[in-house]
MARDREN-6107 format. One line per 5 residues: number of its first residue (from 0); for each residue x, y, z of C-alpha. Coordinates in steps of 0.05 Angstrom, whole numbers, always signed. Example, Ala and Ser with C-alpha at 12.3 -4.5 7.8 and 13.67 -1.06 7.14 Angstrom:
2
0 = +246,-90,+156 | +273,-21,+143
This chain:
290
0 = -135,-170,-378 | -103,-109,-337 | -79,-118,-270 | -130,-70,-257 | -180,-108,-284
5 = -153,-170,-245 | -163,-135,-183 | -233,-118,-201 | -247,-184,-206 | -222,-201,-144
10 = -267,-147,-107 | -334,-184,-131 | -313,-237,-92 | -342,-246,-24 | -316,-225,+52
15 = -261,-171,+61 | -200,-173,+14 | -130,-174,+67 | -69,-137,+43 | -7,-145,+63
20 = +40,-84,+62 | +104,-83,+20 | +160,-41,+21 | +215,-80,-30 | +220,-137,-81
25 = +236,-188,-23 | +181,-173,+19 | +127,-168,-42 | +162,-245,-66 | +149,-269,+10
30 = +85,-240,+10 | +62,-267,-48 | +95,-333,-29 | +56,-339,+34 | -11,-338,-9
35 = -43,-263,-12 | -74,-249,-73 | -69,-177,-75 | -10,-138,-44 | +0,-60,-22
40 = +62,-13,-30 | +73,+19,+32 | +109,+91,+19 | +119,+94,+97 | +156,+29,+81
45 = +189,+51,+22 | +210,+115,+47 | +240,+78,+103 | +283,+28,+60 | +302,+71,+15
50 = +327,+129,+42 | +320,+107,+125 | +281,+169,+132 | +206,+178,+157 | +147,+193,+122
55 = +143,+263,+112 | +141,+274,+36 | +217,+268,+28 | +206,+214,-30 | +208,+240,-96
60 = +148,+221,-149 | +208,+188,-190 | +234,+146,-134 | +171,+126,-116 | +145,+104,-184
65 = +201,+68,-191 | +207,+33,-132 | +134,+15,-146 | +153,-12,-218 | +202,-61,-182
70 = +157,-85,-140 | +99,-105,-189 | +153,-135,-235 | +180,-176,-180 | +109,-217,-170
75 = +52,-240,-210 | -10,-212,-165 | -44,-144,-169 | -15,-89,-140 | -47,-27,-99
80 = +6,+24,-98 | +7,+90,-51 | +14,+150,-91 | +12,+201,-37 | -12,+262,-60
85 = +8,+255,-139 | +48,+304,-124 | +24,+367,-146 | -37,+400,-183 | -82,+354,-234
90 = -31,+356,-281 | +24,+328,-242 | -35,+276,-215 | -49,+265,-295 | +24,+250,-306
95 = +35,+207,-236 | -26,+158,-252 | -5,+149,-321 | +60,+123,-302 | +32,+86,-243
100 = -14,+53,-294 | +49,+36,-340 | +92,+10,-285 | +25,-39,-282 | -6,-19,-218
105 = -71,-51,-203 | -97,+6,-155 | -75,+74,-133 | -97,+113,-62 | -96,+187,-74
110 = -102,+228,-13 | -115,+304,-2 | -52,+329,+46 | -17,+393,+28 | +57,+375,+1
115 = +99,+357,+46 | +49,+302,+70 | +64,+259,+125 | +40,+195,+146 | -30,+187,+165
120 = -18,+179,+244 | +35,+223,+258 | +18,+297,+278 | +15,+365,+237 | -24,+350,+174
125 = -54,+390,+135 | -104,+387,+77 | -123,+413,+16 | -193,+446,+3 | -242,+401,-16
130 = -247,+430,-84 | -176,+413,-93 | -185,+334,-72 | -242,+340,-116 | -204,+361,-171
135 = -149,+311,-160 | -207,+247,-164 | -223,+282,-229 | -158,+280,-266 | -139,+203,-232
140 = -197,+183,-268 | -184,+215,-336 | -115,+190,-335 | -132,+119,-306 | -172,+116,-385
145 = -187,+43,-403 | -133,+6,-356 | -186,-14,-307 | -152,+21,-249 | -181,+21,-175
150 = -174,+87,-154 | -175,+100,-67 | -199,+165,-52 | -166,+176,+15 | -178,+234,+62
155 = -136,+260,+124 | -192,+308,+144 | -215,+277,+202 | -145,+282,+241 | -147,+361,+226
160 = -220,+395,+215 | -264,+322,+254 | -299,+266,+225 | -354,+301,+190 | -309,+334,+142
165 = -277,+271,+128 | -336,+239,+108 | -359,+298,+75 | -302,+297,+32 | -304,+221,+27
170 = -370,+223,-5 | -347,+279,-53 | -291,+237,-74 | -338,+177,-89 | -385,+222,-127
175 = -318,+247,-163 | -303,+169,-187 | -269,+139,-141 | -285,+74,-130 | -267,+58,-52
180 = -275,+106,+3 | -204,+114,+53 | -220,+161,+110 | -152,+154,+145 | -140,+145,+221
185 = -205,+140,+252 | -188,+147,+340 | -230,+100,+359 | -270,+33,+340 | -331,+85,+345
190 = -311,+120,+292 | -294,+56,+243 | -366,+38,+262 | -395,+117,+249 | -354,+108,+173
195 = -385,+39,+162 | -460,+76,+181 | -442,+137,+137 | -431,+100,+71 | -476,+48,+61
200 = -463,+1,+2 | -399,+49,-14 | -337,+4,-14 | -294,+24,+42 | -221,+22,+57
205 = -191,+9,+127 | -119,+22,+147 | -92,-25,+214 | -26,+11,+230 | +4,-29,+291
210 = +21,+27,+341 | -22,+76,+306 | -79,+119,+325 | -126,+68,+293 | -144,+6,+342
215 = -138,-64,+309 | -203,-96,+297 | -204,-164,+264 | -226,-177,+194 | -295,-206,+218
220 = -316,-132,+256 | -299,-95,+201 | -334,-131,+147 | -387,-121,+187 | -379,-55,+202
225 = -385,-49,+119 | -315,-49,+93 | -285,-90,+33 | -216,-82,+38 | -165,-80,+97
230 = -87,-69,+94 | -36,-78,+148 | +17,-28,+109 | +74,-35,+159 | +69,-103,+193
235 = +120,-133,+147 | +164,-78,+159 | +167,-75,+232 | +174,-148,+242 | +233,-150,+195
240 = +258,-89,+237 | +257,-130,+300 | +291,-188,+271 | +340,-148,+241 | +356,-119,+314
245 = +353,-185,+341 | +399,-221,+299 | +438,-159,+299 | +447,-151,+366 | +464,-223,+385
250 = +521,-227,+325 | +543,-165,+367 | +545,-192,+441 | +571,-259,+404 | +622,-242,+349
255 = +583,-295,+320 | +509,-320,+291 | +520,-392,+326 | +462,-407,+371 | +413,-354,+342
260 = +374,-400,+301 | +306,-352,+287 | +327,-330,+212 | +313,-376,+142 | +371,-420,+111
265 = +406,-406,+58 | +369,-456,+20 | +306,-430,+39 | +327,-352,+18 | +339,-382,-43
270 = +267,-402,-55 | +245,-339,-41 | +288,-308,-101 | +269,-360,-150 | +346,-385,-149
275 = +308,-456,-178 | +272,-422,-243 | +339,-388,-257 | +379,-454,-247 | +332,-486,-304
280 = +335,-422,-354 | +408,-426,-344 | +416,-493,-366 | +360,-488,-422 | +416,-426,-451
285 = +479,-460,-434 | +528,-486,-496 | +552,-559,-476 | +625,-571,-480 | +662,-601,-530
């Protein structure tokens, strides 16, 4: 079975599926540790590990396949991976989902901003025509072939032309073959509710950016406002952020980490990395002494 086929599996089940967002191997092994079944690459996250620079487009298709390909060989759950645009034309999209399908990504979202795209809730997005996003669904779904493959159709309309183009173009992307609707940064819980109403028994994708232009509404309201999956793309991120500062800071003031007790042992880290499986394959190899 494919990972994307896992993950299909995993959407018949009931209530709304929870992803965490990743941004590295550690924080995909810690989420996957902590019990989520399915996990998200954040390319806001990875843009800002990487290359400490925001999200507006300045990772490369290569960088981010990669960094993707780490990631889903770091863990043993399905993976939803951000794409961005595909980077180019159908052809490039052709190309960018085949290798996102042999780096073993479960799921892709595809969205429709004009290159350089930025993150969903900052300001000065653009999009594509319609035709173009259209287009885009098209070829994701010819390349996807047999590998099972959830594809997102994700749409930053509503930020620049209003809501009604977004779900316009949401529908259009559906009818196209995706398989779960994203209409990115709805203002208000109005709107969440108005995208719930406007695509009945459509799988639909929710985005809970702390921060963001989006308010948080728990799980529970937004199953019932009709949507199957919800990801929190950058809470990992920010809350290693602020520990970072914190511990950071205080080793500052200090000159030393003595009294600051809020960080995991060593023991513990090594847990995290599997330091225990290696132990045993290490022995299992090793040539006794004579």
């Amino acid at each position: 079975m494919t990972n994307g086929q896992r993950l299909r599996e995993i959407l018949k089940g009931p209530g709304i599926l929870v992803l965490p967002g990743v941004y590295d191997c550690v924080s995909a092994k810690i989420a996957e540790k902590t019990g989520f079944e399915v996990l998200f690459t954040s390319g806001f996250g990875i843009s800002a590990s990487l290359l400490g620079k925001p999200d507006f487009g300045f990772v490369t298709a290569t960088e981010m396949l990669e960094s993707i390909g780490r990631i889903v060989q770091s863990v043993d759950v399905p993976v939803v991976a951000d794409i961005d645009t595909g980077y180019g034309n159908p052809l490039n999209v052709i190309m960018t989902v085949e290798d996102a399908v042999r780096a073993g990504a479960a799921g892709i979202i595809l969205e429709d901003q004009e290159w350089p795209k930025k993150c969903g809730h900052f300001e000065g997005k653009r999009v594509i025509a319609l035709e173009e996003g259209v287009e885009k669904i098209f070829a994701a779904c010819e390349a996807a072939g047999e590998s099972g493959l959830v594809i997102i159709g994700r749409t930053d309309a509503n930020a620049v032309n209003g809501l009604p183009d977004a779900i316009k173009r949401g529908w259009a992307y559906y009818e196209a073959g995706a398989d779960i609707v994203f209409i990115e940064a709805p203002k208000s819980s109005g709107e969440l509710k108005e995208i719930g109403s406007a695509f009945p028994d459509v799988p639909l994708f929710a985005n809970m950016v702390e921060g963001g232009r989006t308010p948080i509404l728990s799980t529970e309201e937004l199953e019932e406002l009709g949507y199957q999956i919800v990801v929190y793309p950058l809470t990992g991120l920010f809350s290693a952020t602020y520990a970072l500062k914190a511990s950071l800071s205080h080793l500052r003031e200090k000159g030393t980490t003595e009294g600051y007790g809020d960080m995991v042992g060593f023991s513990e880290f090594e847990d995290v990395v599997d330091v225990p499986e290696y132990r045993n394959i290490e022995r299992k190899f090793s040539v006794p002494e004579k």
